[in-house]
C-alpha positions as CSV (number, residue, x, y, z in Angstrom):
1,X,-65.0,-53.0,-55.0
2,X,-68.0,-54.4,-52.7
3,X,-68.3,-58.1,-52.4
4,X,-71.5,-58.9,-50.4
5,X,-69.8,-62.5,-49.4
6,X,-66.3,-61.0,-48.1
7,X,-65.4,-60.5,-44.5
8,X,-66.0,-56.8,-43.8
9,X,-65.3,-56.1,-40.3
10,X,-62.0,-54.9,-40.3
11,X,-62.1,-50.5,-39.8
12,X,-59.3,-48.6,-38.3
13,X,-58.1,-45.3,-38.6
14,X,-54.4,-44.4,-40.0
15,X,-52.5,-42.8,-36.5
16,X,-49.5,-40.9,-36.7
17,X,-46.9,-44.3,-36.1
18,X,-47.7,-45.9,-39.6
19,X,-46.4,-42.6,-41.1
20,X,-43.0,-42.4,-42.8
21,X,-41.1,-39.4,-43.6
22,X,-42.8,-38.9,-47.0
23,X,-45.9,-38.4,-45.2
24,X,-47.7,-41.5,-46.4
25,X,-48.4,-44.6,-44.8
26,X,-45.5,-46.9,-44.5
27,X,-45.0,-50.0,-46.5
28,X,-44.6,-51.9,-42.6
29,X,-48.1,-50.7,-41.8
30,X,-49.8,-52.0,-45.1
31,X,-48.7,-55.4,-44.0
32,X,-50.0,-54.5,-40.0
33,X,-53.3,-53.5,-42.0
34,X,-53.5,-56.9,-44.2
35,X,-52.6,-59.1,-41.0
36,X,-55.0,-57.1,-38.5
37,X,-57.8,-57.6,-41.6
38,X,-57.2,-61.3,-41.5
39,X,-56.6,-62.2,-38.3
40,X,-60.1,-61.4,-37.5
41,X,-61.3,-63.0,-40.5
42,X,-59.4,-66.1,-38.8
43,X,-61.6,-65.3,-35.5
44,X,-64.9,-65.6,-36.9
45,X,-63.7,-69.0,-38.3
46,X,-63.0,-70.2,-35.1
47,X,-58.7,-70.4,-35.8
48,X,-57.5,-67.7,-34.0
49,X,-56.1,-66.8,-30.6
50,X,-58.6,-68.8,-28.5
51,X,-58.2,-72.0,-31.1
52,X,-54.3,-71.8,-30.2
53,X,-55.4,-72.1,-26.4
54,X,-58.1,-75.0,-26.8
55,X,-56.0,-76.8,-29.1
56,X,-52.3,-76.1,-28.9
57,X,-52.4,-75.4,-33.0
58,X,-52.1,-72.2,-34.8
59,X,-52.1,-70.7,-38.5
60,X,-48.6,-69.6,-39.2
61,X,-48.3,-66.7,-42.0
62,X,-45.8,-68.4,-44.6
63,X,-46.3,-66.1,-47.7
64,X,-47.4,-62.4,-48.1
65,X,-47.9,-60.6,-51.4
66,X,-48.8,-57.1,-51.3
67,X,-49.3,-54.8,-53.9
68,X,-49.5,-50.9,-53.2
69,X,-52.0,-49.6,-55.0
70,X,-52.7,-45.7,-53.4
71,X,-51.1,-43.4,-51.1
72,X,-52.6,-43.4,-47.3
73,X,-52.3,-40.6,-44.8
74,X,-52.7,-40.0,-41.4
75,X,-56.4,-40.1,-40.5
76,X,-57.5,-41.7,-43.2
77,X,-60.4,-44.6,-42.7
78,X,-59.8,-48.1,-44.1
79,X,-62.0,-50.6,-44.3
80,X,-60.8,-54.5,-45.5
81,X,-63.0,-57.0,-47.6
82,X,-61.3,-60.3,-47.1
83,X,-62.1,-63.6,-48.7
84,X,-61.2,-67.0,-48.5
85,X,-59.7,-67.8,-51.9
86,X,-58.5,-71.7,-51.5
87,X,-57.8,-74.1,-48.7
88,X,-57.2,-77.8,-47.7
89,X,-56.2,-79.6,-44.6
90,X,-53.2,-78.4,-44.0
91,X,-53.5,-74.4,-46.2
92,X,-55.3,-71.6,-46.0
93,X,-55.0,-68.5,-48.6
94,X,-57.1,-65.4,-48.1
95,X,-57.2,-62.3,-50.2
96,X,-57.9,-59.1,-48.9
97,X,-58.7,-56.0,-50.6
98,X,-58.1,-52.4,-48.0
99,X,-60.4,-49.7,-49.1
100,X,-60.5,-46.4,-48.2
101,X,-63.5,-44.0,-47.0
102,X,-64.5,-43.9,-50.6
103,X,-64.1,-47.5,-51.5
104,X,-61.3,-47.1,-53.2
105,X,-59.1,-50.0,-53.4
106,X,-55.4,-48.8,-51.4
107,X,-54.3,-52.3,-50.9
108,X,-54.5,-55.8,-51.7
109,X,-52.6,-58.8,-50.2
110,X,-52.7,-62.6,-50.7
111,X,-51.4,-64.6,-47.7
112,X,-50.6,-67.9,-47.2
113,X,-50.8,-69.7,-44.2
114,X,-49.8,-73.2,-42.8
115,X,-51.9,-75.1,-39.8
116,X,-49.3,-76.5,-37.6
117,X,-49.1,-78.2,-34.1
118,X,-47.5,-75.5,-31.9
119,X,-45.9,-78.6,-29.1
120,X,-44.9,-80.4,-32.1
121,X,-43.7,-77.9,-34.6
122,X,-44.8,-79.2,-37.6
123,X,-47.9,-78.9,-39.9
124,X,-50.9,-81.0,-39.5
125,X,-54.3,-81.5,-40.6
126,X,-57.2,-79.1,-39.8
127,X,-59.9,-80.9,-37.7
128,X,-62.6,-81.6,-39.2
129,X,-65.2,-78.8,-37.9
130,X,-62.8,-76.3,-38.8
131,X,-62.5,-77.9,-42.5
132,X,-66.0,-78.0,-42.4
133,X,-66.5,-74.5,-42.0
134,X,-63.6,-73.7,-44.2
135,X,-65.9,-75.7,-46.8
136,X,-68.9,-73.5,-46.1
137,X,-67.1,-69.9,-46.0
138,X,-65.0,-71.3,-49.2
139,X,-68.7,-72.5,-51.4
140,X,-70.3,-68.9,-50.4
141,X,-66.8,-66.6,-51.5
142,X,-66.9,-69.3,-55.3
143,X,-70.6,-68.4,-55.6
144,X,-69.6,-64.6,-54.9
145,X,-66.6,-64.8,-57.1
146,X,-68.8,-66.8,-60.1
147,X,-71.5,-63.7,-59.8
148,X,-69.3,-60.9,-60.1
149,X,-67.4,-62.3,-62.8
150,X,-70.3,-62.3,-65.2
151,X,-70.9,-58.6,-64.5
């Protein structure tokens, strides 16, 4: 799977810690994967780390789903596609597909997550240039979405 639209800077390679005892990587490190994957997805929308600091608000990870789709081992290369699948003020949901060297989907995981106020604790609206370019990322991964579809 190849989406021109997705995300597709995520790369790392599978060290010796995300190994269990069956020799495969464990199911910890898929989510480590997922969340690494998006979090700089999140960067290059502007609502990551340095968003938290300018703003005193923060995404908060409310909902995972992961399904395990292939074995990983140590060494192996991953690569991530991630798109943005829905949003609105207050939600963000990305999907992201981990690949390995071959393309192969090993991964997938749909998370959920929740802007909220960090000094207030609760969830509030997105301001508007980040909703704005939520809007933008969102048209570009429908349009992507609509195309592959009629494949």
């Amino acid at each position: 799977m190849t989406d021109a639209s997705a995300f597709h800077e995520y790369r790392c390679q599978v060290p010796e810690g995300f190994i269990d005892y069956n020799g495969h990587m464990n199911d910890a490190s898929y989510a480590q994967v997922l969340t690494d994957a998006n979090e700089l997805f999140l960067d290059a929308l502007g609502l990551s780390a340095s968003y938290r600091e300018a703003t005193g608000c923060a995404l908060y990870t409310v909902e995972m789903n992961i399904r395990f789709l292939r074995e990983v081992s140590l060494g192996d290369v991953l690569t991530a596609e991630t798109l943005l699948v829905s949003h609105d003020r207050k939600r963000v949901r990305l999907g992201t597909t981990v690949l390995d060297a071959d393309g192969e989907p090993v991964a997938t995981g749909d998370s959920l997550y929740l802007h909220v106020d960090t000094g207030k604790g609760s969830v509030v609206e997105l301001p508007a240039d980040r909703a704005q370019v939520l809007d933008r990322t969102q048209r570009a991964h429908d349009t992507s979405a609509d195309t592959s579809a009629d494949r």
